[in-house]
C-alpha positions as CSV (number, residue, x, y, z in Angstrom):
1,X,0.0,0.0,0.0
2,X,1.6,3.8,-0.5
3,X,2.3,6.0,1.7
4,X,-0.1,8.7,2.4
5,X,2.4,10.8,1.6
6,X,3.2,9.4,-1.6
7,X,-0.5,9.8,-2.6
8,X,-0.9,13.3,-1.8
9,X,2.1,13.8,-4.3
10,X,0.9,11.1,-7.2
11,X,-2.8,13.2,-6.4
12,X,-1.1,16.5,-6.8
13,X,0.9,15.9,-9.8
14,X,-2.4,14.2,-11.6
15,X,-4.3,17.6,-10.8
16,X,-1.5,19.5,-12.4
17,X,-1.6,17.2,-15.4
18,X,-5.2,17.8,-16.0
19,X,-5.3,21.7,-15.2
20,X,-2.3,21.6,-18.0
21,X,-4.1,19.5,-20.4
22,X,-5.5,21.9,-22.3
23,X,-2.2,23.7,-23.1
24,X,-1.2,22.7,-26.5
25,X,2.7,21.4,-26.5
26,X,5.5,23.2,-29.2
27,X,8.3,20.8,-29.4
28,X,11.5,22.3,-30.1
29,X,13.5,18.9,-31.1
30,X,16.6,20.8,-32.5
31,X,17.2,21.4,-28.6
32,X,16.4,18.0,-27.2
33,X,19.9,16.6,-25.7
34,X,21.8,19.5,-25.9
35,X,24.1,20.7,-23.6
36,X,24.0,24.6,-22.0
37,X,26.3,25.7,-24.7
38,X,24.7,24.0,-27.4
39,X,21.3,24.9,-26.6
40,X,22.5,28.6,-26.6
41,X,23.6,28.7,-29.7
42,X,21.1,26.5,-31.2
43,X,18.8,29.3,-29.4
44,X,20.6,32.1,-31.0
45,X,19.6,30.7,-34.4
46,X,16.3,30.0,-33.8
47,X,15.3,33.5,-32.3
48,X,18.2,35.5,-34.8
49,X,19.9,36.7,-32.5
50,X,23.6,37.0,-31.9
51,X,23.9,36.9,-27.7
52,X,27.5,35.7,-26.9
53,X,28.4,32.9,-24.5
54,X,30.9,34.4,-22.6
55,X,33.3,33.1,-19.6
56,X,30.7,34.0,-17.0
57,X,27.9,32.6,-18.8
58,X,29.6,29.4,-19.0
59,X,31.0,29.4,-15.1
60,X,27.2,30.2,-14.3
61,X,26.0,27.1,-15.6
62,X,29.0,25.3,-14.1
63,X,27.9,26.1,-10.6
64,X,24.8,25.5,-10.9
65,X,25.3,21.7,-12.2
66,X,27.8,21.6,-8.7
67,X,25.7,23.1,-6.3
68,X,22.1,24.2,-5.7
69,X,22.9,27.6,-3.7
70,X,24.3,30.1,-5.5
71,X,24.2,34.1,-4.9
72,X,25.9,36.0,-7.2
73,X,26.1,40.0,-7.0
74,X,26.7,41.7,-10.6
75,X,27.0,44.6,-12.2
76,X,24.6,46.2,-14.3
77,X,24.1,45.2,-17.8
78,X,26.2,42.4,-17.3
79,X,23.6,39.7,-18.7
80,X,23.6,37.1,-15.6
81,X,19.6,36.8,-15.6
82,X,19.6,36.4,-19.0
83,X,22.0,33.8,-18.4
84,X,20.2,31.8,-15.8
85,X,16.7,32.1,-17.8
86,X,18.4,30.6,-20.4
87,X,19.7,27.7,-17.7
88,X,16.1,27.2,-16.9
89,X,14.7,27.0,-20.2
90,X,17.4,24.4,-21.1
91,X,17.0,22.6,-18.0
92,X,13.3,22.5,-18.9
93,X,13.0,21.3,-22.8
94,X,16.7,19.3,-22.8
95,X,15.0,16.3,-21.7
96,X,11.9,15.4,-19.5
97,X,13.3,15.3,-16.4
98,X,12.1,18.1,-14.2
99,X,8.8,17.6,-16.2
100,X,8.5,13.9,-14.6
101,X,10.1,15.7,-10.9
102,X,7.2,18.6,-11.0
103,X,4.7,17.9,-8.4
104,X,2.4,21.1,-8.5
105,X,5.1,23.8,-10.0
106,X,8.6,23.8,-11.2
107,X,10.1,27.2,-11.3
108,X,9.1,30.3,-8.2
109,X,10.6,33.1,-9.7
110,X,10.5,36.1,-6.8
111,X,11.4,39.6,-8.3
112,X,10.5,43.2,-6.6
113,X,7.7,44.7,-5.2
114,X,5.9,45.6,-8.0
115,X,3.6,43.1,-10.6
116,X,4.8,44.3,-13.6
117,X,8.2,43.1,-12.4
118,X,7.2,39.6,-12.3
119,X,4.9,40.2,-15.5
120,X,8.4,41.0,-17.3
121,X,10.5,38.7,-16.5
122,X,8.0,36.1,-17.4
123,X,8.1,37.8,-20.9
124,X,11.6,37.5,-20.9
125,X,11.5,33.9,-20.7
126,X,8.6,33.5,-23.4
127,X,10.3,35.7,-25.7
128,X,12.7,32.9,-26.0
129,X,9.8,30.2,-27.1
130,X,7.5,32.9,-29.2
131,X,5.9,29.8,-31.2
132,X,4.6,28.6,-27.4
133,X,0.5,29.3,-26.3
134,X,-0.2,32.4,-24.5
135,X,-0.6,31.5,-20.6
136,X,-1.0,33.8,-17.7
137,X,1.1,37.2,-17.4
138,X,2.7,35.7,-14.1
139,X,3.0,32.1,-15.8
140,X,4.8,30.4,-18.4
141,X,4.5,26.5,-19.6
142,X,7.8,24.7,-21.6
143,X,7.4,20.9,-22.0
144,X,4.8,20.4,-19.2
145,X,7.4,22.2,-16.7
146,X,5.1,25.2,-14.3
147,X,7.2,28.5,-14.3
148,X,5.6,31.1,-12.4
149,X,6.6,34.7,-11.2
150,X,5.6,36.3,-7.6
151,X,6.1,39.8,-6.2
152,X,8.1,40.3,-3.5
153,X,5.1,41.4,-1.4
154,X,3.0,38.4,-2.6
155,X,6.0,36.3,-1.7
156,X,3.3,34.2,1.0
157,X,1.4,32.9,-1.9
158,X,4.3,30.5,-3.0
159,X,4.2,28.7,0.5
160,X,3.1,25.4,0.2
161,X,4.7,24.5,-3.1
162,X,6.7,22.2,-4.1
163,X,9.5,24.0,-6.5
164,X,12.5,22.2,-8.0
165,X,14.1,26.0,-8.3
166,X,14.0,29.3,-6.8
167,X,15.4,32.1,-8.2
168,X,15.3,35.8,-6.3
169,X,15.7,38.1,-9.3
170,X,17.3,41.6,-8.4
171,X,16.9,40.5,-4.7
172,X,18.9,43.4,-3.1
173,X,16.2,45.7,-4.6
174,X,13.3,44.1,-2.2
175,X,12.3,46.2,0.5
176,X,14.1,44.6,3.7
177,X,11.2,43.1,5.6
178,X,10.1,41.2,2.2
179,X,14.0,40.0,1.8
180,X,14.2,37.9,4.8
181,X,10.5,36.6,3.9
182,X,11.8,36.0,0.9
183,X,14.9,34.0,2.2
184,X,12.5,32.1,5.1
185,X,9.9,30.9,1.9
186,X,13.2,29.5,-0.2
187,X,15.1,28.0,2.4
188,X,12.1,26.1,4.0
189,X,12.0,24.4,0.5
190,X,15.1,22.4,1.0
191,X,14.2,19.6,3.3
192,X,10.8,19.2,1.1
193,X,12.0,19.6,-2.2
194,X,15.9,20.7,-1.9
195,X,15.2,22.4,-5.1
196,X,18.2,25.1,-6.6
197,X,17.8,28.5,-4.7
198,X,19.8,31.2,-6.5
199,X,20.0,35.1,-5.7
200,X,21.3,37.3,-8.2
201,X,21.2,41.3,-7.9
202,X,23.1,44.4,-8.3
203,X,24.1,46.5,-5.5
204,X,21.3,48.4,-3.7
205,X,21.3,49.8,0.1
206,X,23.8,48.8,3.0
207,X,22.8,46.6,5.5
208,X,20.1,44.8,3.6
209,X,19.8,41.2,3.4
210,X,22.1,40.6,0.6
211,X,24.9,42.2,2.2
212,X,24.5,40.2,5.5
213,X,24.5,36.9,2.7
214,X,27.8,38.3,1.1
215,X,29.8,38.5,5.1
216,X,28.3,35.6,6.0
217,X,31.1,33.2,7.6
218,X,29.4,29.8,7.1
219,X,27.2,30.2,4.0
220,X,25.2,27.5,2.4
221,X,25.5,29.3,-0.6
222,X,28.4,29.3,-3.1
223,X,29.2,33.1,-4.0
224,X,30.3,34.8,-7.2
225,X,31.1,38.5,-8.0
226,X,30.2,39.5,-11.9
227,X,31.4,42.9,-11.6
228,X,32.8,45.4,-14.0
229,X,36.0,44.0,-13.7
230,X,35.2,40.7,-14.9
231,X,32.9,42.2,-17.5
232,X,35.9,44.1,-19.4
233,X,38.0,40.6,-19.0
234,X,34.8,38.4,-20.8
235,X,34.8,41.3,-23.7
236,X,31.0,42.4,-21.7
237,X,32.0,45.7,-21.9
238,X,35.1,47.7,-23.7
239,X,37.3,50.1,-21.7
240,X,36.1,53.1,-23.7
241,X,32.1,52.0,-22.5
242,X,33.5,51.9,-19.3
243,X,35.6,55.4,-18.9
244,X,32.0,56.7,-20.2
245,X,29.9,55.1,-17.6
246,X,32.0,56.3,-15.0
247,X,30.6,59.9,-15.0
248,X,27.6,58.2,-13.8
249,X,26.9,59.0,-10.1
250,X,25.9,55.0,-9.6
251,X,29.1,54.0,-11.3
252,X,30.3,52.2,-7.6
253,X,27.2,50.5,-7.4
254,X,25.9,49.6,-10.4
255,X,29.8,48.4,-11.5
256,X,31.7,47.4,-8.9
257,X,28.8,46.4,-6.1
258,X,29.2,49.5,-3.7
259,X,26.1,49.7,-1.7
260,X,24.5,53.1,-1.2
261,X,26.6,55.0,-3.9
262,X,24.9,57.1,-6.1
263,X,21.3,57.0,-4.2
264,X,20.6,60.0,-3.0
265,X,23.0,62.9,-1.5
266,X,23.9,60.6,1.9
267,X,27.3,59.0,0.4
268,X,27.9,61.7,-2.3
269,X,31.7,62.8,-1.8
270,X,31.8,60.4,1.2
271,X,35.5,59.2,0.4
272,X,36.7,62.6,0.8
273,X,35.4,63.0,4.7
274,X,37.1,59.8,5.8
275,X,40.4,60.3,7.6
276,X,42.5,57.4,8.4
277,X,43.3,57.2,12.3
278,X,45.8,54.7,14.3
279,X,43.9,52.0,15.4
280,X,46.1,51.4,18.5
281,X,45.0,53.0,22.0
282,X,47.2,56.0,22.9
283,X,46.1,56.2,27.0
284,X,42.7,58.1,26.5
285,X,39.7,57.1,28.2
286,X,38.8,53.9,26.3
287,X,36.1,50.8,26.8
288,X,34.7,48.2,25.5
289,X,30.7,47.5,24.4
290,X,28.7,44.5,23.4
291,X,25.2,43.4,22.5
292,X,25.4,40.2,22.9
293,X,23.5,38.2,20.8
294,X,22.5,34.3,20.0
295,X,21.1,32.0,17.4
296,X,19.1,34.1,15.1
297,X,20.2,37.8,16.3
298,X,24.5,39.1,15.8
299,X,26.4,39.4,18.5
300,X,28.3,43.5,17.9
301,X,30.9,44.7,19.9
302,X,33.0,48.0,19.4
303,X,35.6,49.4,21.6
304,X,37.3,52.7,21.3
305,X,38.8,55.9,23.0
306,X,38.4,59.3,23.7
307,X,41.0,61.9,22.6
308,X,40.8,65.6,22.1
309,X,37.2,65.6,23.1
310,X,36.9,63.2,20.1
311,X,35.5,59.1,20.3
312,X,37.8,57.8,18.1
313,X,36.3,54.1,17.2
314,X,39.2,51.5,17.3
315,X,37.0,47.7,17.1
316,X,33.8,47.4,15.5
317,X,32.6,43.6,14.8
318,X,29.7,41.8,14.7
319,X,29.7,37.7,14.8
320,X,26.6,35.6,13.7
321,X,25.9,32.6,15.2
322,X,28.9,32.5,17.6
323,X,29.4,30.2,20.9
324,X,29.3,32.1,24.1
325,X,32.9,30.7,25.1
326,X,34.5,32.4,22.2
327,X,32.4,35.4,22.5
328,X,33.9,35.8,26.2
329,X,37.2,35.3,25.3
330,X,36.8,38.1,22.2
331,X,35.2,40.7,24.9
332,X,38.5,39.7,27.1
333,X,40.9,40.2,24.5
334,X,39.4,43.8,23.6
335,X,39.1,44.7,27.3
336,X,43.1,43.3,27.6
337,X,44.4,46.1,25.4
338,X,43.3,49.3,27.6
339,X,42.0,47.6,30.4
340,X,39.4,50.3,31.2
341,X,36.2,49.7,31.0
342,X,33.6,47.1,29.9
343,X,29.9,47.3,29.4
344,X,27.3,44.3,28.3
345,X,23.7,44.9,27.7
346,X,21.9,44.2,31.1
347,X,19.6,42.0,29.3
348,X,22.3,39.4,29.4
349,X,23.0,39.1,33.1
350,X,24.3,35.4,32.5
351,X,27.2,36.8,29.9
352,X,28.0,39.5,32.5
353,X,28.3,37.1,35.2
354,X,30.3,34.9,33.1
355,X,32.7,38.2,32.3
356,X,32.9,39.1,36.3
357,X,34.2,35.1,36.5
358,X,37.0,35.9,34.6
359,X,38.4,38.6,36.9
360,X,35.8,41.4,37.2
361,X,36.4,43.1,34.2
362,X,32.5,44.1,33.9
């Protein structure tokens, strides 16, 4: 007899059969058993088009046959969702594998706030199959294989499915509370499904989400940097294109993944009010500070000193996920170079006991 479980998912994927069975099938043969660079070009010919497989395009596809976390910060123009719509479509009509895997959808695509986001990225993936049906603005069909797109701020509505990918399109540019959502709805997949989760995005605001990915010490996810750089080496962009685009106010964020620059007047000229400083403490009044924190929250500590009337900021860290015996023995090191003063958050009486323990340096 099956498992219950095992009929809810045989039940599921006959319902998707029939609420599919009146889209009418385009084969594209030509691209049956191809592999990723073959299918491009093969694509090329079939849309007239002349889009080059360059290094990064290639390395893309790579990773994602090795892994099925990747994040990847890019500069703009570069061509990296492009690439990985491409790595879908190929995925999907190459053979019918993720056709047979699909339970109830195979692709949640998650791009910004905004519908017509999600409506246009869908078009970008159906402008690569014009011959196919029309479906839904949000959805697309290839060889039986669901694709569908979800604003950020609908991001809920894809809970309870069972999606062999996840892509977060442009995912920097989701307002912050929808980015962890967003990052709770795709990593809840894995022990259902453990489908591909990928993030790709230029640079947008400090201390967002994506930024916190990029420090992270122990990642699940394997991390690539497509920036301008790279661009200019893969023949992306030519050196003259580039000289031009630097006159741009974004040029640090849009080309070489600065967050903040060129968004409003808050970082404008901001190299030029940054003075360098020794780091060492020169007898001033000095302490060390922490908030501890544990599991889900950072724990942050900074230390500094006081000179010419002046708090001249010396340590600043943060550490995610840490043990408490390390964290004591960091707050002890700090405290060991001016031996001052030391304050914890009284909300953590246990830490600060565990600090007076060590010779009263609280």
């Amino acid at each position: 007899m099956p498992r219950p479980s095992q009929f809810i998912s045989d039940l599921t994927r006959a319902k998707n059969l029939v609420s599919n069975a009146d889209i009418k099938e385009v084969d594209y043969p030509q691209l049956r058993g191809t592999t990723f660079e073959e299918f491009w070009h093969k694509l090329n010919e079939i849309l007239g088009v002349d889009t080059p497989l360059l290094g990064y395009n290639k390395e893309i596809n790579d990773d994602l046959e090795e892994t099925l976390h990747l994040w990847i910060k890019k500069c703009a123009g570069i061509g990296g969702t492009e690439t990985i719509l491409r790595w879908i479509a190929w995925k999907c009509i190459k053979d019918d594998t993720w056709k047979e895997r699909q339970i109830d959808i195979g692709v949640i695509l998650i791009t910004g706030p905004r519908l017509d986001l999600a409506i246009t990225i869908i078009r970008r993936l159906k402008a690569l199959f014009p011959d196919l049906p029309k479906t839904k603005e949000t959805t697309f069909i290839i060889n039986g294989v669901k694709i569908q797109a979800f604003p950020s701020h609908h991001v809920a509505s894809a809970h309870g499915l069972n999606p062999i990918v996840v892509l977060m399109e442009e995912g920097d540019l989701f307002p912050k509370n929808q980015q962890y959502e967003a990052r709770e709805v795709a990593e809840r997949y894995i022990p259902k499904t453990n489908p591909w989760i990928i993030w790709i995005s230029t640079a947008y605001l400090p201390g967002g989400l994506f930024e916190d990915m990029e420090h992270e010490r122990e990642s699940i996810y394997r991390r690539r940097f497509y920036l301008v750089d790279r661009a200019l080496k893969d023949g992306r962009y030519t050196q003259e294109q580039v000289e031009k685009w630097k006159k741009s106010p974004s040029f640090m964020r849009e080309a070489w993944g600065e967050y903040g620059y060129g968004l409003g007047d808050i970082f404008k000229d901001f190299d030029d009010i940054i003075e360098k400083y020794d780091l060492n403490y020169l007898g001033g009044h000095a302490g060390t500070y922490a908030d501890p924190g544990w599991g889900s929250s950072k724990f942050g500590k900074v230390a500094g000193e006081v000179r010419d009337g002046i708090i001249y900021v010396v340590e600043a860290e943060e550490y995610e996920r840490d043990s408490p015996s390390r964290m004591l023995s960091v707050m002890e090191q700090s405290w060991n170079r001016h031996k001052q003063n030391c304050k914890v958050d009284a909300a953590n009486p246990g830490f600060i006991k565990d600090l007076n323990d060590r010779g009263g340096i609280w």
